[in-house]
MOPAC internal coordinates of N, CA, C and O (Angstrom, degrees):
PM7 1SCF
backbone

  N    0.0000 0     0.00 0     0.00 0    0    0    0
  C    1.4278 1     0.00 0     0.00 0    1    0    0
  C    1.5227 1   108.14 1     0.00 0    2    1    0
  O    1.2310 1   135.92 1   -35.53 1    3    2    1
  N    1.1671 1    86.78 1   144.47 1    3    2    1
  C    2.2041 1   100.05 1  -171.37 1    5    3    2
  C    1.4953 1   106.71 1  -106.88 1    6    5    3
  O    1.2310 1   124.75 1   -77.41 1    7    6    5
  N    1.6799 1   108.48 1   102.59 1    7    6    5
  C    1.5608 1    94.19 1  -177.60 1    9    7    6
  C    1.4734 1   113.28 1  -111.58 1   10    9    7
  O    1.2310 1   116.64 1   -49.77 1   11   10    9
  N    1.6050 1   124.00 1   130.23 1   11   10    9
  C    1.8589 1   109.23 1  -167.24 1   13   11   10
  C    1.7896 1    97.36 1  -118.91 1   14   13   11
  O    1.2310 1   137.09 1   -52.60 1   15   14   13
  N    1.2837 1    84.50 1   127.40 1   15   14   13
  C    1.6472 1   103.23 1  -175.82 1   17   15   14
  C    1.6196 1   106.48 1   -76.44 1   18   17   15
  O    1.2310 1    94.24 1   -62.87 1   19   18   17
  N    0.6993 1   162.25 1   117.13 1   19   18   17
  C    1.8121 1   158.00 1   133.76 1   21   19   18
  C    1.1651 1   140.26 1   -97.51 1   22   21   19
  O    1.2310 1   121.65 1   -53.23 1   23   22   21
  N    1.1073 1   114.45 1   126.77 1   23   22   21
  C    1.6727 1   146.03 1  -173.62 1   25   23   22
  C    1.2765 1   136.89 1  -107.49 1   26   25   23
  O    1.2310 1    92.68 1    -9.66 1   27   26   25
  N    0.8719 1   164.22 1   170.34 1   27   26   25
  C    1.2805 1   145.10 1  -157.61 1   29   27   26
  C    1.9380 1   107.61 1  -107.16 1   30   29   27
  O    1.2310 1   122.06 1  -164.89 1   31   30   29
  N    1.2350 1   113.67 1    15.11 1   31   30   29
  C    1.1677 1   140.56 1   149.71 1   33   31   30
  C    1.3609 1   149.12 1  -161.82 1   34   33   31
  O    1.2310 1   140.33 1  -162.92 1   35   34   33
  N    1.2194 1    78.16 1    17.08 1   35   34   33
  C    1.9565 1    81.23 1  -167.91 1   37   35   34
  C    1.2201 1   146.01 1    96.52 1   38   37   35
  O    1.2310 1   122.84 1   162.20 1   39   38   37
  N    1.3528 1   112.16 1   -17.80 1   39   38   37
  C    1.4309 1   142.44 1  -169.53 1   41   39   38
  C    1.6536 1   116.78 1   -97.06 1   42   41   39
  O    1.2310 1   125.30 1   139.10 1   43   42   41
  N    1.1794 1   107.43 1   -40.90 1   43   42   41
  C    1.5556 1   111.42 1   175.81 1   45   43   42
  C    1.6242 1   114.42 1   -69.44 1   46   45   43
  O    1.2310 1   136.15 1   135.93 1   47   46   45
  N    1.8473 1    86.34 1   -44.07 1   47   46   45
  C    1.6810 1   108.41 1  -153.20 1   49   47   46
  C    1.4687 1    95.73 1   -73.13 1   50   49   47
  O    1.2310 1   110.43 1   153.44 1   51   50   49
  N    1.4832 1   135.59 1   -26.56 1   51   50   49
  C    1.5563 1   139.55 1   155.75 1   53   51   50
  C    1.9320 1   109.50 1   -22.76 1   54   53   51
  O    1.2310 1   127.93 1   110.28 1   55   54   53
  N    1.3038 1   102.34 1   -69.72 1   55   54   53
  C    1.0247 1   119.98 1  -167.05 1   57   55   54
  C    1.5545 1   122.55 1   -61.18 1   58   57   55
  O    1.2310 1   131.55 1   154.76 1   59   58   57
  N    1.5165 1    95.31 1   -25.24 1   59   58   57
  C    1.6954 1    94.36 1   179.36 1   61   59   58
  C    1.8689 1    95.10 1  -102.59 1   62   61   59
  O    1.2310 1   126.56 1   173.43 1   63   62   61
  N    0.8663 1   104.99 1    -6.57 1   63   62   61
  C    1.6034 1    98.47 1   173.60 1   65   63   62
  C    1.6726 1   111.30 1   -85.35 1   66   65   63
  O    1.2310 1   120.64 1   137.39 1   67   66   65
  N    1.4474 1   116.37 1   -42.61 1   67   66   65
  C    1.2915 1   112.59 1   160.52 1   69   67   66
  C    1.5215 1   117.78 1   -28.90 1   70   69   67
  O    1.2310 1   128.24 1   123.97 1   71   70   69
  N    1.5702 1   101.74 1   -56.03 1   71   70   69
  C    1.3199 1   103.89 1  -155.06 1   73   71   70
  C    1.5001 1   115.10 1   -75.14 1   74   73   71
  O    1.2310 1   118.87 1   153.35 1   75   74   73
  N    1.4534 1   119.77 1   -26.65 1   75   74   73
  C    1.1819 1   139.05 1   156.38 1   77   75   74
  C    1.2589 1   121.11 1   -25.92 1   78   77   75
  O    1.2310 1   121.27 1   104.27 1   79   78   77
  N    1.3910 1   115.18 1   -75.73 1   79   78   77
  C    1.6827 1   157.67 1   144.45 1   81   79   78
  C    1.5242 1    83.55 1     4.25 1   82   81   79
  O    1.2310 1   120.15 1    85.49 1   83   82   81
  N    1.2069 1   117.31 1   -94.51 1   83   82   81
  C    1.1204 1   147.96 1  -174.92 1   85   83   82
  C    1.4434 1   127.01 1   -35.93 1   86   85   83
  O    1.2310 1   117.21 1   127.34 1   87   86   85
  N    1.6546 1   122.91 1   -52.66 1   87   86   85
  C    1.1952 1   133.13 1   141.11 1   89   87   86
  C    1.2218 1   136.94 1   -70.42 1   90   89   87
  O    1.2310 1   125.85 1  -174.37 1   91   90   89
  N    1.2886 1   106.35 1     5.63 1   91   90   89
  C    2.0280 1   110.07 1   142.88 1   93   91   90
  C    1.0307 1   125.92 1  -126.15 1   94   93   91
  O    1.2310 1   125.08 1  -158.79 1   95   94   93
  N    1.5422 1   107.85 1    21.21 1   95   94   93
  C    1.5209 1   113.45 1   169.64 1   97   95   94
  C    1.9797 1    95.45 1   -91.30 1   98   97   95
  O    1.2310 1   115.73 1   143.73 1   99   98   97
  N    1.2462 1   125.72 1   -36.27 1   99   98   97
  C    1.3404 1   144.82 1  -173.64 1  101   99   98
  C    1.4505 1   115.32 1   -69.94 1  102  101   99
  O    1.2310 1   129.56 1   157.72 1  103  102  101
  N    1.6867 1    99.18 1   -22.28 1  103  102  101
  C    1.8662 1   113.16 1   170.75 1  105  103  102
  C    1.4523 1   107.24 1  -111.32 1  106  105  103
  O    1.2310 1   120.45 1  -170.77 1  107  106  105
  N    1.5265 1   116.75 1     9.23 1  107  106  105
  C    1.4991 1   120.45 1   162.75 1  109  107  106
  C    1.6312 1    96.30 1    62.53 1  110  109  107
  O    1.2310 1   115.02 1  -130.89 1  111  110  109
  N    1.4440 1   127.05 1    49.11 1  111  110  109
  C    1.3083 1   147.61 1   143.98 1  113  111  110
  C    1.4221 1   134.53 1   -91.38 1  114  113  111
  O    1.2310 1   126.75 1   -62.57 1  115  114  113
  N    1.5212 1   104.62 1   117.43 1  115  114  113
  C    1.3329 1   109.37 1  -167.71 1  117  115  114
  C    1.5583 1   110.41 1   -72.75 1  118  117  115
  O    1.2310 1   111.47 1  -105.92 1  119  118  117
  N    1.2113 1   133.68 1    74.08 1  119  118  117
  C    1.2458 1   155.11 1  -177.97 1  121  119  118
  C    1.9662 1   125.75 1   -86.94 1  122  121  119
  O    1.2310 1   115.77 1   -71.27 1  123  122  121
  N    0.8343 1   125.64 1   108.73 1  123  122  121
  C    1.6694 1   114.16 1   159.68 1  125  123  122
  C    1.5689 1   121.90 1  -125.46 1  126  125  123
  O    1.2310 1   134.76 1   -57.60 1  127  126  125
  N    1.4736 1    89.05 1   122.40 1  127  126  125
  C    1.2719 1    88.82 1  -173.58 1  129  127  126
  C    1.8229 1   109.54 1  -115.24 1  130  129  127
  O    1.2310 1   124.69 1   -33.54 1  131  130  129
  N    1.7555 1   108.60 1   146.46 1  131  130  129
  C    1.6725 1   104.27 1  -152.90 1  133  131  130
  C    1.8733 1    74.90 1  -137.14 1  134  133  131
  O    1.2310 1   127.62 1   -39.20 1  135  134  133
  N    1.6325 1   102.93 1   140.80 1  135  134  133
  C    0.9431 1   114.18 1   165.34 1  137  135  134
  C    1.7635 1   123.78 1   -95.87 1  138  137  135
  O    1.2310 1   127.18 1   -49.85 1  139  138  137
  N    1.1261 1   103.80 1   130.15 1  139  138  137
  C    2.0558 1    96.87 1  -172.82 1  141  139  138
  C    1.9772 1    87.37 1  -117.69 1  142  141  139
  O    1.2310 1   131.27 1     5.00 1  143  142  141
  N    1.5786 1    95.85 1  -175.00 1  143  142  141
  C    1.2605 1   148.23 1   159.85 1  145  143  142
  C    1.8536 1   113.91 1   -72.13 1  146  145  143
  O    1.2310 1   114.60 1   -34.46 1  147  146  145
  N    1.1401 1   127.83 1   145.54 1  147  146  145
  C    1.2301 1   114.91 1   161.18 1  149  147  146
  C    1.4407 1   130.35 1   -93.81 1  150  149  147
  O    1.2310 1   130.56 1   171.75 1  151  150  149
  N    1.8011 1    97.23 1    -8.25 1  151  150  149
  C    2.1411 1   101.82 1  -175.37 1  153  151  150
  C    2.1003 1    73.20 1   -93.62 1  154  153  151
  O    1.2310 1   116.65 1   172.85 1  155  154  153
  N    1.4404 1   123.97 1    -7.15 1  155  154  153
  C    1.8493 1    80.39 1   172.75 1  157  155  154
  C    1.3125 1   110.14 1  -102.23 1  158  157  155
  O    1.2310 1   122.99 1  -163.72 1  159  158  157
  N    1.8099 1   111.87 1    16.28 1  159  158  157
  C    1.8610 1   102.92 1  -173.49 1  161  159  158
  C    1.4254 1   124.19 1   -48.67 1  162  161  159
  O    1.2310 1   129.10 1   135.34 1  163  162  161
  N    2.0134 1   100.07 1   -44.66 1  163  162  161
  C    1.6771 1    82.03 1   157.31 1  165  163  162
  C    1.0204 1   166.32 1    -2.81 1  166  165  163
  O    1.2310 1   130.51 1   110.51 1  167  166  165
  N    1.5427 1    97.34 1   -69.49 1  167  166  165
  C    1.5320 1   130.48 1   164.16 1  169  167  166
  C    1.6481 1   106.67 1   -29.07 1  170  169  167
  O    1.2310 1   147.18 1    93.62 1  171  170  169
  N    1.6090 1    64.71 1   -86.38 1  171  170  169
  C    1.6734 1   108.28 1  -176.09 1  173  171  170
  C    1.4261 1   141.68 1   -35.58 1  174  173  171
  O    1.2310 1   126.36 1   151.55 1  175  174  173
  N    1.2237 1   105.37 1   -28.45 1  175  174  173
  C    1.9403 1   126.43 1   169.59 1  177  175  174
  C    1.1530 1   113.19 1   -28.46 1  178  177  175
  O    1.2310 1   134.44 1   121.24 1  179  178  177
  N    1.5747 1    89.68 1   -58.76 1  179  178  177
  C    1.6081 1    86.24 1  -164.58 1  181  179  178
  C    1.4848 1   114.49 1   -88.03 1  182  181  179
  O    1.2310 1   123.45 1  -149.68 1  183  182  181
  N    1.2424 1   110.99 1    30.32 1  183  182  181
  C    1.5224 1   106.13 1   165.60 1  185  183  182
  C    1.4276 1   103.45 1  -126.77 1  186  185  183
  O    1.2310 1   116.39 1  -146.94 1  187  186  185
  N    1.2106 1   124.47 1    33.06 1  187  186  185
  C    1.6794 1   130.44 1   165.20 1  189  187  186
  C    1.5303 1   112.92 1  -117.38 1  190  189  187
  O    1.2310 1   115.91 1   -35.33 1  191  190  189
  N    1.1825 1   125.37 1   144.67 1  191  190  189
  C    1.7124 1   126.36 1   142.90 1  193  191  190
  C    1.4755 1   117.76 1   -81.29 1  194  193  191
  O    1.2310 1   130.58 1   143.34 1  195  194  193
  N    1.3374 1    97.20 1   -36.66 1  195  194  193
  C    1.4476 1    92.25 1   170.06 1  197  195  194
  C    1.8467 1    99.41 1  -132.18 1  198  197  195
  O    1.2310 1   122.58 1    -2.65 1  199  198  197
  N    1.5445 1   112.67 1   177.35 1  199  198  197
  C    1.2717 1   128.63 1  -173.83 1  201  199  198
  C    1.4764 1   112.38 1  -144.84 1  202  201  199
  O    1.2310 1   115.83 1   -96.87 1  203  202  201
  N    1.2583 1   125.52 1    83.13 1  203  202  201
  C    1.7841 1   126.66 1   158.72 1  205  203  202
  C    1.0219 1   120.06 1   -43.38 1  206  205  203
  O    1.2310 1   110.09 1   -62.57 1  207  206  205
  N    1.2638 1   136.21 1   117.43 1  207  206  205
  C    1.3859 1   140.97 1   170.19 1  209  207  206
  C    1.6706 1   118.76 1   -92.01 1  210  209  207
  O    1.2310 1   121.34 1   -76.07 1  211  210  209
  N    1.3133 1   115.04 1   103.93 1  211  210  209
  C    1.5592 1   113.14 1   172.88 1  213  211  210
  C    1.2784 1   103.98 1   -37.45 1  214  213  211
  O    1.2310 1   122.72 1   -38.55 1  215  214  213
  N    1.8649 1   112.40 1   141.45 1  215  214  213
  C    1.1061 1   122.16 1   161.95 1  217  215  214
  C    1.5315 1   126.26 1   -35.10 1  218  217  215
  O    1.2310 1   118.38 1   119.90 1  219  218  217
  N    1.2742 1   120.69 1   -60.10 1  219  218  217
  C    1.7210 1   132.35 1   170.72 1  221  219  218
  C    0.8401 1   111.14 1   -36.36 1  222  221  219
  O    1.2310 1   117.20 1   176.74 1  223  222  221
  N    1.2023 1   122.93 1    -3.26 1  223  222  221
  C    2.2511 1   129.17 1  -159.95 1  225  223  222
  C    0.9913 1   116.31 1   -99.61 1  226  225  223
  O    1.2310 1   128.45 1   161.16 1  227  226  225
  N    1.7732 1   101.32 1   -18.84 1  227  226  225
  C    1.8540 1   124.46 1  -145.83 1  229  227  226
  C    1.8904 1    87.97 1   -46.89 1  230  229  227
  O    1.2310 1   117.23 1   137.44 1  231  230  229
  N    1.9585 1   122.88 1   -42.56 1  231  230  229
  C    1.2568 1    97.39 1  -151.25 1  233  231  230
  C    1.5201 1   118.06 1   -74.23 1  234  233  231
  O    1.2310 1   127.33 1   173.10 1  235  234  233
  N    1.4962 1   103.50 1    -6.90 1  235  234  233
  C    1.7457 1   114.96 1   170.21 1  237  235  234
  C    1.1722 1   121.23 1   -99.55 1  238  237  235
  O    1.2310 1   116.17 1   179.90 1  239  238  237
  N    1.3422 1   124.89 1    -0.10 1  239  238  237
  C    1.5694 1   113.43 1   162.25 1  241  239  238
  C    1.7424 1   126.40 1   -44.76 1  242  241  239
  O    1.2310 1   125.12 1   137.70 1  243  242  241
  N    1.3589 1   107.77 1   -42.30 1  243  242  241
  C    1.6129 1    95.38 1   172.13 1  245  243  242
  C    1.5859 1   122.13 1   -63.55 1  246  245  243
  O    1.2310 1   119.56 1   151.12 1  247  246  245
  N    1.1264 1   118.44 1   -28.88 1  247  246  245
  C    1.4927 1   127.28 1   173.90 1  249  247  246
  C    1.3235 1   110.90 1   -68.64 1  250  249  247
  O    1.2310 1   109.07 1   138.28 1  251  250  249
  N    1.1713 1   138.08 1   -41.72 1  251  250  249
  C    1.2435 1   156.28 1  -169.65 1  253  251  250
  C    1.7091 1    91.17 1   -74.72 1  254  253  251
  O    1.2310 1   120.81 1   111.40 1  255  254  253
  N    1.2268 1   116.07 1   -68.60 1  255  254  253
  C    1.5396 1   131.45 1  -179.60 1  257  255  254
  C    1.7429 1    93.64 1   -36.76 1  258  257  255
  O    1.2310 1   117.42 1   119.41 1  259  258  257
  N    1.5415 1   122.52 1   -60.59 1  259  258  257
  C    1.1192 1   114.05 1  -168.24 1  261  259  258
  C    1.4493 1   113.63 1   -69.55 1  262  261  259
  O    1.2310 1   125.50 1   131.02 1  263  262  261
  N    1.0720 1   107.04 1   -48.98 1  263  262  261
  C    2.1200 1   104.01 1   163.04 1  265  263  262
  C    1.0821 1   113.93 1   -20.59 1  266  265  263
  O    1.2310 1   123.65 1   115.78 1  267  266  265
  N    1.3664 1   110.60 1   -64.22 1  267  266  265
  C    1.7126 1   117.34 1  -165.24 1  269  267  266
  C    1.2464 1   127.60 1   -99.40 1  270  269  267
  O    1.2310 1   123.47 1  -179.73 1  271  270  269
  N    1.1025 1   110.96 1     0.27 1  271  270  269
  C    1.6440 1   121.46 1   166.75 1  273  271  270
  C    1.6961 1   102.40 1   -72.36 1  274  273  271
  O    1.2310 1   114.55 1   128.88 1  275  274  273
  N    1.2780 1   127.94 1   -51.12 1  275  274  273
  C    1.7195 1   116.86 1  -159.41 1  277  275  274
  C    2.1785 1    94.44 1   -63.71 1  278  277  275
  O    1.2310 1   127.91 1   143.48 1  279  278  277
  N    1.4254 1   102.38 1   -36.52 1  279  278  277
  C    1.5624 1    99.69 1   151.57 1  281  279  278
  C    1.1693 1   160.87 1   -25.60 1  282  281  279
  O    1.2310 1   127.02 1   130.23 1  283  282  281
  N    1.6561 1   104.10 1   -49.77 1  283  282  281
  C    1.2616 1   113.87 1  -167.24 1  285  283  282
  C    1.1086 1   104.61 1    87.39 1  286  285  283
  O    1.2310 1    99.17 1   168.91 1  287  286  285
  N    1.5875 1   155.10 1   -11.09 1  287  286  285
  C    1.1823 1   136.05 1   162.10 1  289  287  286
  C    1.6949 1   138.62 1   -70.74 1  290  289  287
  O    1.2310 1   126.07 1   -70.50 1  291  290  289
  N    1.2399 1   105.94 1   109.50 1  291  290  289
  C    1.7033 1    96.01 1   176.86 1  293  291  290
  C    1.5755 1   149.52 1   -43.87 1  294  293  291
  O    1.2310 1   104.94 1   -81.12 1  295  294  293
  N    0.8823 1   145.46 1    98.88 1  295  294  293
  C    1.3799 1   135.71 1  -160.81 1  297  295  294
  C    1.6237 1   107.73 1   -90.65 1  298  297  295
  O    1.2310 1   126.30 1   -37.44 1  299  298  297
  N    1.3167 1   105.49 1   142.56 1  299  298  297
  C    1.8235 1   111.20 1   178.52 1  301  299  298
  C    1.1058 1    82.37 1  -136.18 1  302  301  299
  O    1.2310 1   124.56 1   -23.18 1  303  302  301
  N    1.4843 1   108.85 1   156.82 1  303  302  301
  C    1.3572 1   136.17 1   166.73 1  305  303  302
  C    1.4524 1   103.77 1  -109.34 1  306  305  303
  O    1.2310 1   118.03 1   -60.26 1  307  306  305
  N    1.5138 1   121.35 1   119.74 1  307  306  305
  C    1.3677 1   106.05 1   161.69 1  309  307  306
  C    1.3564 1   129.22 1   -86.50 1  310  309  307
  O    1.2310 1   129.87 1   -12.28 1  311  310  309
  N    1.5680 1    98.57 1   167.72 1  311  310  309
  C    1.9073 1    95.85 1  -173.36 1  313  311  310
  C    1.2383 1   104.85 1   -81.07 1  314  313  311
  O    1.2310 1   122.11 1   -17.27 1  315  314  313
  N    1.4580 1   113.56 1   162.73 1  315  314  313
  C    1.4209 1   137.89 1   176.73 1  317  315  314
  C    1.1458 1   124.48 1   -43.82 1  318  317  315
  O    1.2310 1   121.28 1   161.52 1  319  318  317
  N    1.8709 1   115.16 1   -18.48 1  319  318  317
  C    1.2813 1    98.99 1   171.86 1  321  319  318
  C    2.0022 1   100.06 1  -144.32 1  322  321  319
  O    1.2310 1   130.26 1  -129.37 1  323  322  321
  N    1.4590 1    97.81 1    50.63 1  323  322  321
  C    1.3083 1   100.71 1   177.91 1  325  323  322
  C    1.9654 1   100.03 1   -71.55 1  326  325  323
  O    1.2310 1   103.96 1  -169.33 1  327  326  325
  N    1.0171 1   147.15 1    10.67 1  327  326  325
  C    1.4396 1   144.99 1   169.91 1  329  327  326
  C    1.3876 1   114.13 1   -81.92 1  330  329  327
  O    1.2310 1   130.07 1   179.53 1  331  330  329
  N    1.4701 1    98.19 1    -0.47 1  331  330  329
  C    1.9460 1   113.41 1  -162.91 1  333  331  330
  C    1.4239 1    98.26 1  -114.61 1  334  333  331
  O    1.2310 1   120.58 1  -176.09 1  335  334  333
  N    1.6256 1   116.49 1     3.91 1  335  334  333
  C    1.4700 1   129.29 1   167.84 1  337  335  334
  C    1.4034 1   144.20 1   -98.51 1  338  337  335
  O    1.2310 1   124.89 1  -139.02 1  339  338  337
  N    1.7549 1   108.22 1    40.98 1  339  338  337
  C    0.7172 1   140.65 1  -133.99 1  341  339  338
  C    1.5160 1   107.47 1   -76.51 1  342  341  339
  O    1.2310 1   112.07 1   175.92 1  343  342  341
  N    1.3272 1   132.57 1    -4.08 1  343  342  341
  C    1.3024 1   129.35 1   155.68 1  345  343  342
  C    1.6224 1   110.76 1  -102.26 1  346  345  343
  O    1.2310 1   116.21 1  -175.15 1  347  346  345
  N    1.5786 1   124.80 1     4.85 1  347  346  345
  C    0.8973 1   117.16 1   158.51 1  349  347  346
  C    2.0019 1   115.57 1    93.40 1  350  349  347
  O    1.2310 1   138.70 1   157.02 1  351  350  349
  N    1.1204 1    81.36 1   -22.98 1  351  350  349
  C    1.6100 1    95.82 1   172.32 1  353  351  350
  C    1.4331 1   118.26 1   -32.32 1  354  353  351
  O    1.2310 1   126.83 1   116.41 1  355  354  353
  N    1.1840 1   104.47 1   -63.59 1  355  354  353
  C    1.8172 1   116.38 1  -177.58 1  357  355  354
  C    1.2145 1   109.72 1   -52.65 1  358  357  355
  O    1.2310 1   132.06 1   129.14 1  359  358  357
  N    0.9996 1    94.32 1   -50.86 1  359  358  357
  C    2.1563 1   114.17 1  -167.42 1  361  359  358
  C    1.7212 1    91.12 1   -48.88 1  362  361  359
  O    1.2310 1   128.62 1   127.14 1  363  362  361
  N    1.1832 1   100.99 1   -52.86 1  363  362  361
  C    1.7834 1   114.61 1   177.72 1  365  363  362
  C    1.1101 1   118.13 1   -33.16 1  366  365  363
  O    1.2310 1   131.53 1   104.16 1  367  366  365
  N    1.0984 1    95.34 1   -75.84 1  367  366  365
  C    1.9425 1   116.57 1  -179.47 1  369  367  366
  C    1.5590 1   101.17 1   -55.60 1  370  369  367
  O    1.2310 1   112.97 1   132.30 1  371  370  369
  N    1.3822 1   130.89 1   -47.70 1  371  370  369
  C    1.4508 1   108.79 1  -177.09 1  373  371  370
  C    0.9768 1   104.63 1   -73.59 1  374  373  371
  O    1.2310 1   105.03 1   146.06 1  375  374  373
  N    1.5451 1   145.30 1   -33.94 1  375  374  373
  C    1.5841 1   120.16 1   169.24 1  377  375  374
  C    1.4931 1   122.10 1   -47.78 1  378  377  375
  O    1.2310 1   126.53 1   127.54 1  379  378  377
  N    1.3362 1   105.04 1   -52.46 1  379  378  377
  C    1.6004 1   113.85 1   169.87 1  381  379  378
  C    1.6899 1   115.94 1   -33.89 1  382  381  379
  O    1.2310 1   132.60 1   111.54 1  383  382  381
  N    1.3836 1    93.26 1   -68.46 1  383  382  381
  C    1.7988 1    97.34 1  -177.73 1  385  383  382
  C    1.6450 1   117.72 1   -56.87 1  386  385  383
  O    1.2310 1   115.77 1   158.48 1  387  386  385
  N    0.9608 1   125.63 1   -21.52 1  387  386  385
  C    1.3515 1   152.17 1  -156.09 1  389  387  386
  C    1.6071 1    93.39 1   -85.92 1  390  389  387
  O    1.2310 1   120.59 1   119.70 1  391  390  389
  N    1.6678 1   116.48 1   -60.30 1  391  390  389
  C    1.5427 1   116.02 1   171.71 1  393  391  390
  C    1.4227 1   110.27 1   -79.88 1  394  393  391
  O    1.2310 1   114.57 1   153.22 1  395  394  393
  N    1.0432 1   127.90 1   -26.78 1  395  394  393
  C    1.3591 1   118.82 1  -177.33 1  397  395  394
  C    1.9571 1   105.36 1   -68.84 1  398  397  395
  O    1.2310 1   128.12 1   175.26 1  399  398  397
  N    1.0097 1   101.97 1    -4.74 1  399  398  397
  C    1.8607 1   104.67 1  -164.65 1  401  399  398
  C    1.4935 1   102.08 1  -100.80 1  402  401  399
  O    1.2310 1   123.91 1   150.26 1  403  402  401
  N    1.7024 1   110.10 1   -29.74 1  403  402  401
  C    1.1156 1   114.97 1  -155.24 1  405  403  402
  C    1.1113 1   111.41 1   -67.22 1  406  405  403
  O    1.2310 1   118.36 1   -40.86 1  407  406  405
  N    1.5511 1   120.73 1   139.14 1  407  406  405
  C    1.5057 1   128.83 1   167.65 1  409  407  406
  C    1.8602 1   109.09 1   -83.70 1  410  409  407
  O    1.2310 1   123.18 1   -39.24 1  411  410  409
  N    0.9161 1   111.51 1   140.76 1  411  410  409
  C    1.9374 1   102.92 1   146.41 1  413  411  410
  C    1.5495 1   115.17 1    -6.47 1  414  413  411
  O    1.2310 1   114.43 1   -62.65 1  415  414  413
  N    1.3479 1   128.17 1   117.35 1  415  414  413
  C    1.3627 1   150.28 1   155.94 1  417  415  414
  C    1.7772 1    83.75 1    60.42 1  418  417  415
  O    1.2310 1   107.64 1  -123.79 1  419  418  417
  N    0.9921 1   140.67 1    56.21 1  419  418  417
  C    1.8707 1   124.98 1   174.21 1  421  419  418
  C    1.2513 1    92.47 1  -120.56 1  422  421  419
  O    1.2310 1   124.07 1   -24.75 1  423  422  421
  N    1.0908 1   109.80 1   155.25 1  423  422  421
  C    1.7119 1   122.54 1   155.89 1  425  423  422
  C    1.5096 1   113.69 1  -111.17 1  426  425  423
  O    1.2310 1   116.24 1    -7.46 1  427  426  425
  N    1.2177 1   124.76 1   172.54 1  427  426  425
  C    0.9611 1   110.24 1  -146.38 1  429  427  426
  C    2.4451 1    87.40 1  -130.24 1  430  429  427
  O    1.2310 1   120.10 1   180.00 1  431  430  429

């Protein structure tokens, strides 16, 4: 599974993808997680299954949602203080819950 973190530069969204990385390498999950930009999500879609959206993003998540829905890609919004998740655990579990919810072509 292809998971792409984004931020409004790149720099934050590194850090929670590390941590990701990391907490499904520790649950023996075949996971990759790549940190982007949000003016290159475009690009970028199609190299996610799913897509985290930095909190700061919250006001483009529906646009983003619509990008990646004709896709198949999932959109999450993260919470306000997923940077305070520093083994990455949480970040985990909302990807998890996120596929476990998912219907056919929905985002979430």
């Amino acid at each position: 599974m292809k998971i792409l973190v984004v931020c409004g530069a790149g720099a934050s969204s590194t850090f929670v993808a590390q941590r990701v990385r990391h907490a499904a390498l520790e649950k023996g999950l075949d996971l990759s997680a790549s940190a982007g930009a949000w003016h290159a999500l475009p690009h970028d879609l199609d190299a996610g299954d799913v897509v985290l959206v930095g909190p700061h993003l919250a006001l483009d998540v529906e646009r983003i949602r619509a990008e990646a829905s004709p896709r198949g890609v999932l959109v999450a919004l993260l919470p306000d203080d997923v940077f305070t998740d520093r083994s990455g655990a949480r970040t985990l579990a909302l990807i998890e819950d996120a596929l476990r919810s998912r219907q056919p072509a929905d985002t979430i």
